[in-house]
C-alpha positions in Angstrom: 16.8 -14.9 -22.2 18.6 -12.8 -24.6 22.5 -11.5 -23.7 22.6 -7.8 -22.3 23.3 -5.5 -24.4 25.9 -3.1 -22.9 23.4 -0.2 -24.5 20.8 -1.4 -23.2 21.9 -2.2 -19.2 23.4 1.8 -19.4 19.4 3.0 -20.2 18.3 0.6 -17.7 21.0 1.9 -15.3 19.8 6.1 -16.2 16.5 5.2 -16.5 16.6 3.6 -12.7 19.1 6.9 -11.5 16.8 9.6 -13.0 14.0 8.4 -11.4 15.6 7.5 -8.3 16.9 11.5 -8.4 13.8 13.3 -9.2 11.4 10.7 -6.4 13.7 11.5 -3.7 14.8 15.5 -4.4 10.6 15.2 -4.6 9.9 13.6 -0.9 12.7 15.5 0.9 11.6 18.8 -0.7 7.6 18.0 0.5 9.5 16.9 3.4 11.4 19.7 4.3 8.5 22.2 3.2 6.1 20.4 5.5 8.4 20.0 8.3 9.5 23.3 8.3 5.5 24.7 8.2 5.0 22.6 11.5 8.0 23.9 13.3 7.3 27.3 12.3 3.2 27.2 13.7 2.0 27.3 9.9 -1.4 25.4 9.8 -2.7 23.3 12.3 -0.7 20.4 13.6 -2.4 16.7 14.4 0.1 16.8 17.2 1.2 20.2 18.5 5.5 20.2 19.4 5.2 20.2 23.5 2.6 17.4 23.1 5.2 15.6 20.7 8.0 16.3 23.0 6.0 15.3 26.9 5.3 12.0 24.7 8.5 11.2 23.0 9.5 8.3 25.1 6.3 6.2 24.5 5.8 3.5 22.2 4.1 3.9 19.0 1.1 2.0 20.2 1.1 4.6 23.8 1.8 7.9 21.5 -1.0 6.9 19.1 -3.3 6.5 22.2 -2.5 9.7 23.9 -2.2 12.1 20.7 -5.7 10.2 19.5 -3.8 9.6 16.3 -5.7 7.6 13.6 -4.7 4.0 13.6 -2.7 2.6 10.6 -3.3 4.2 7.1 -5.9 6.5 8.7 -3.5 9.4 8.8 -3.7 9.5 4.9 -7.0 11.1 6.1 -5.4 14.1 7.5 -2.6 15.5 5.3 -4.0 19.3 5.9 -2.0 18.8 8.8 1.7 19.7 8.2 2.9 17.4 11.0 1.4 14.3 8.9 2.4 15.8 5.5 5.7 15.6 6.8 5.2 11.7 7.9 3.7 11.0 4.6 6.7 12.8 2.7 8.9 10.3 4.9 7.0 7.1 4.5 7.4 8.2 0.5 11.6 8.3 0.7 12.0 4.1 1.0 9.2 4.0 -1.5 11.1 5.8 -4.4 13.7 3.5 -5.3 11.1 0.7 -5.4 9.2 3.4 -8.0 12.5 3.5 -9.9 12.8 -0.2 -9.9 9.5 -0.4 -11.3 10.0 2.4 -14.1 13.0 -0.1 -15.5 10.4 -2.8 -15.9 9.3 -1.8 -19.7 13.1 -1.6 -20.2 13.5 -5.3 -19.0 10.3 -6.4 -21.1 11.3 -4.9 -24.3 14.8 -6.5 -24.1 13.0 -9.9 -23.5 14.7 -10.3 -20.3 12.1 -12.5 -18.1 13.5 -13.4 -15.0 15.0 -9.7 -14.4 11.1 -8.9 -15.5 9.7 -11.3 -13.0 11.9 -10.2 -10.7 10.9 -7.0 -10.2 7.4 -7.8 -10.7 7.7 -10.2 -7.8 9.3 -7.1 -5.6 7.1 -4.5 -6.2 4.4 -6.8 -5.6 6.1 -7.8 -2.5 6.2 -4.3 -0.8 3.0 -3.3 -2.5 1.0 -6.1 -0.2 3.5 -5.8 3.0 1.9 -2.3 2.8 
């Protein structure tokens, strides 16, 4: 393993920040935009708001049953829906610092750095097959 170079951890450090930055200004403004569609009426919803709000005390596995939503990663299916846009957009927040985490991983290579390299392999693999 090679010593860190104080250069070199300050490009890993902005490389992980500007991508962290620009991922989650991304989500949140898909999120917002989407959101925002389903509250106002624009485009069909998966789950109209009354029938979100008369089932809002169920579990996930009750709501899914009585909205007829699509089990799992079957709502990938149906983004037209601004109601699941909006889900996606929020499933897509967590997932951006583990995008920025990866993005440092060429850093870590080219600085010889294995175990930070392994590291982060062995995260994003991790999440990648929790999925």
């Amino acid at each position: 393993m090679t010593p860190v170079n104080a250069a070199d951890l300050r490009a890993e450090q902005r490389r992980y920040a500007q991508v962290l930055a620009w991922g989650a200004r991304c989500a949140t403004a898909v999120l917002l935009v989407s959101y925002t569609a389903y509250l106002a009426g624009l485009g069909t919803p998966r789950v109209p708001v009354p029938q979100v709000q008369r089932c809002w005390h169920l579990s996930h596995r009750e709501f899914a049953a009585a909205t007829g939503m699509p089990a799992g990663w079957g709502f990938l299916t149906e983004l037209h829906h601004p109601d699941l846009l909006a889900l996606a957009a929020l499933c897509c927040l967590p997932l951006v610092s583990l995008v920025a985490l990866a993005s440092v991983l060429p850093l870590a290579l080219r600085r010889r750095d294995w175990l930070f390299a392994a590291v982060i392999i062995a995260l994003v693999t991790l999440v990648a097959l929790a999925a």
